[in-house]
N, C-alpha and C positions, 0 to 999 in steps of 0.2 A: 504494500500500500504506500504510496508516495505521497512527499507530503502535503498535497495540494488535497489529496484525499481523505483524508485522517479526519474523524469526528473532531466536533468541539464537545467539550463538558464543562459543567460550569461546580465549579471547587467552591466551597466554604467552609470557615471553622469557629466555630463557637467553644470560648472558652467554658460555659458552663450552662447547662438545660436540663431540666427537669425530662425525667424518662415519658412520663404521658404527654410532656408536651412536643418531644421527639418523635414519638410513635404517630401522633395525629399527624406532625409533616410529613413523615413518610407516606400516610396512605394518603394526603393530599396530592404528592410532587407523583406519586405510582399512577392516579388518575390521570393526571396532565400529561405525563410522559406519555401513556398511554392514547392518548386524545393529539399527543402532538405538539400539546398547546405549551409545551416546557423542554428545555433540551436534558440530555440525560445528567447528574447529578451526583458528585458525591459530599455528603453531608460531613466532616471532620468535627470531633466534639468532645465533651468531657459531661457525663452522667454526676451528679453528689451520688452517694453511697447506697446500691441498688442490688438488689435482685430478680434475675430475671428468668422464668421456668418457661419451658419451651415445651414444645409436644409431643414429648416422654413421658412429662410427667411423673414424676419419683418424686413424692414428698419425704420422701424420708430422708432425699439426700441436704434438705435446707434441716440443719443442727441447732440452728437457733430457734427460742419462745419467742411469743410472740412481747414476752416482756422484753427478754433480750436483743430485739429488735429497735424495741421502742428507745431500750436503751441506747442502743449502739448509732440511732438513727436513720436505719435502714429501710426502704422499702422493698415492699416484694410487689412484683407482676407477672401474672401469667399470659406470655404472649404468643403468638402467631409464626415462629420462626420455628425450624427445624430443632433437634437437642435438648438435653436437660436442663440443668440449672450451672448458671454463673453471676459471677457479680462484677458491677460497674462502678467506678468510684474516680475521686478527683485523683493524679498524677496516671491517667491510661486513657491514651489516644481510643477512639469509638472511632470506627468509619461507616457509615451507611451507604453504600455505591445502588441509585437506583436509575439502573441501567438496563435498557430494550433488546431483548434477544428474541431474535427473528426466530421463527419455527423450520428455518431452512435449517439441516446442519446441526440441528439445536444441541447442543453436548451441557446437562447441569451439573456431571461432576466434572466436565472438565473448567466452566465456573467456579467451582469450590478450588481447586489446583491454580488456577489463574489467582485468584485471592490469596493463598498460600505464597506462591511465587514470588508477589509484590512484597509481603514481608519478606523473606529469605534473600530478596534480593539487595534489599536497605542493609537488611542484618551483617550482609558479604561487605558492604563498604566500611564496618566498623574491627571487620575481623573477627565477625560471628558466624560459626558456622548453622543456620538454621537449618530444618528439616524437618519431615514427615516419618509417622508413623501409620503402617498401613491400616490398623482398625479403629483409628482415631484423625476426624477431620482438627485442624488448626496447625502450629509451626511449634517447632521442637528444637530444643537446645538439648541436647544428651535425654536425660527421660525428666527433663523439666518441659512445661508447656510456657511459651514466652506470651503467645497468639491463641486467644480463641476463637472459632469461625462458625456463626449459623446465621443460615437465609431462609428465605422464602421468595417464591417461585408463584409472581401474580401473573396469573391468566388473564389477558389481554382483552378487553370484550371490543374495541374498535378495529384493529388488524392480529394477523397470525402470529403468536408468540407468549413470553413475558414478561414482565416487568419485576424485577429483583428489590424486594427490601432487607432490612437486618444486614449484616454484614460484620466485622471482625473488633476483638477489641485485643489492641495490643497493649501490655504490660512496663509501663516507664522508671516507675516511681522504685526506689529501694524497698524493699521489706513490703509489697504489696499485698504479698500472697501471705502473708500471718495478719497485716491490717483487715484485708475484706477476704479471702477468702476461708480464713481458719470456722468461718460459719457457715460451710458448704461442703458439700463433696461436689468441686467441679467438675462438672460435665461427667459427674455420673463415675467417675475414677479414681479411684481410691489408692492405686499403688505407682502414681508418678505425683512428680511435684509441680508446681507454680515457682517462678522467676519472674524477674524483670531486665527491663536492658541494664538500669543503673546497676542491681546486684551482680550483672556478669562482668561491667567493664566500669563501675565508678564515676562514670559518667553522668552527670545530673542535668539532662536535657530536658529544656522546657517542653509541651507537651503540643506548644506554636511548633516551633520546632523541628522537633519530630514529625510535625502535617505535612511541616512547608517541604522536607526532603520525601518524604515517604512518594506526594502530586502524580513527578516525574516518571516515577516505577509506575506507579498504576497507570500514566497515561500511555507510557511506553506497552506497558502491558496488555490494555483492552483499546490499544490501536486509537487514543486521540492527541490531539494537539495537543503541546503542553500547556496548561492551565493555572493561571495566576490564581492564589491564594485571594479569597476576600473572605 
């Protein structure tokens, strides 16, 4: 694809949004996109202190009361995307990429891999070697999970195809995974660990940051122009 060809997307990053009120612009921007009426979008962002059960459904894996919630100031959601439970908190990049896949061709795990990719491929610029495990969707540093990944796959009701929400949330902050996840069995996994970038390389990158380099891998990636941060 040459570059006169290459999609536009339009990039954005919010430093900080309530999980319901993210969830509603997803399935507003999934209609437009849908209708046309909006060009494809990835949302950049930062959740406060969330949980979020997906369509598994395993209550047994959220370990906290619901007092110890109230304490911790957690919320919980049970939402619309693929996978169990994880949690969403200040210092970890959120991406919501919602993006039009034609019904030609149509490949959703090779979606899930394309997602994967764009982290592993940041991760290689700092001298981290990221990766996959094959019975677990998200990105991997040794049997630590750095990246977690679930979507959802909206059927298109004005042309053939659909329209992607949900999408990944990567791990920035030091000691993440004892602050918000020690109240969870993420994603359903009980014999690997949670990391972040700062715990493998000391690095304390803002979480702007970390959006504004990650852009260029995804645009490289799902074939668009590259796309200024707003």
């Amino acid at each position: 694809m040459t570059k006169n060809h290459l999609k536009q997307l339009d990039a954005s990053y919010t430093p900080m949004i309530g999980y319901a009120e993210a969830w509603d612009l997803q399935k507003a921007y999934v209609k437009e996109i849908d209708k046309e009426e909006r060009r494809e979008t990835l949302l950049l962002l930062q959740h406060p202190p969330t949980y979020t059960v997906g369509s598994q459904r395993h209550p047994e894996h959220l370990l906290y009361s619901e007092e110890q919630l109230a304490e911790q100031g957690i919320q919980v959601f049970n939402i619309d995307r693929g996978g169990d439970i994880t949690y969403h908190g200040p210092g970890q990049l959120v991406g919501y990429p919602l993006l039009y896949l034609d019904a030609a061709g149509l490949d959703l795990h090779g979606y899930l891999r394309q997602l994967e990719q764009v982290i592993i491929d940041w991760l290689e610029g700092y001298g981290i070697e990221g990766g996959r495990k094959a019975e677990y969707t998200g990105v991997w540093v040794g049997n630590a999970k750095i990246a977690a990944i679930g979507v959802k796959f909206n059927k298109c009701r004005t042309r053939r195809g659909f329209v992607t929400s949900h999408g990944f949330a990567l791990n920035l902050k030091a000691g993440i995974g004892e602050e918000g996840f020690r109240g969870i069995v993420p994603c359903g996994i009980q014999e690997y660990d949670v990391t972040s970038f700062a715990d493998l390389t000391g690095i304390h990158l803002s979480v702007r940051q970390a959006a504004e380099e990650l852009v260029p891998f995804f645009c490289r990636s799902f074939g668009f122009e590259n796309a200024d941060l707003t």
